[in-house]
C-alpha positions, 0 to 999 in steps of 0.5 A, a space after each residue: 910568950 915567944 913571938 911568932 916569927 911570922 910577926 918578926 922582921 928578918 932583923 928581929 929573927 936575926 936578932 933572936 937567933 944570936 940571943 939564941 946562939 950566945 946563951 948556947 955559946 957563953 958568947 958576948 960577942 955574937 950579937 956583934 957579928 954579921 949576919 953571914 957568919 959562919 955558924 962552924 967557923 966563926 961561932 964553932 957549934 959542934 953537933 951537941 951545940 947545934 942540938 942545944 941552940 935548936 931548943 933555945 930557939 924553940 922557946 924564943 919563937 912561938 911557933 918554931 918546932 924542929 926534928 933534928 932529922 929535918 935539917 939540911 946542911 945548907 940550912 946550918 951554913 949561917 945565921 942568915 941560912 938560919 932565919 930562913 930555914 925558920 921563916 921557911 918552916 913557920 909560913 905555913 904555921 
């Protein structure tokens, strides 16, 4: 069962997040990147991309569900911006 990521350091959310990311990707090398890494520029999600990481997502963190509609575009900037919005949208589960 996913963990939820209020249980999760702000590393180990990184972490999930880039596992996330290089399953979407085919990507080895994300887990090498920093956490600032641009998710457009440096890993090039596009809108259908963005979708598929957001559902990998789901089923690594127990308690994080989204609607697309809810996102920000300051929320998708990068890894980092990532963890928070969901640390943000899992403190009240």
């Amino acid at each position: 069962m996913p963990q939820s990521s209020t249980n999760l350091s702000f590393e180990q959310l990184v972490s999930r997040i880039k596992d996330a990311l290089s399953e979407v990707t085919r990507r080895t090398d994300i887990e090498r990147l920093p956490a600032d890494a641009s998710l457009v520029d440096d890993i090039g999600l596009d809108s259908m991309s963005v979708l598929a990481f957001f559902m990998a997502l789901e089923e690594r963190i127990g308690n994080f569900r989204i609607q697309v509609d809810e996102l920000e575009h300051d929320d998708l900037q990068t890894i980092a911006s990532v963890a928070r919005f969901v640390r943000a949208r899992t403190a009240s589960a």
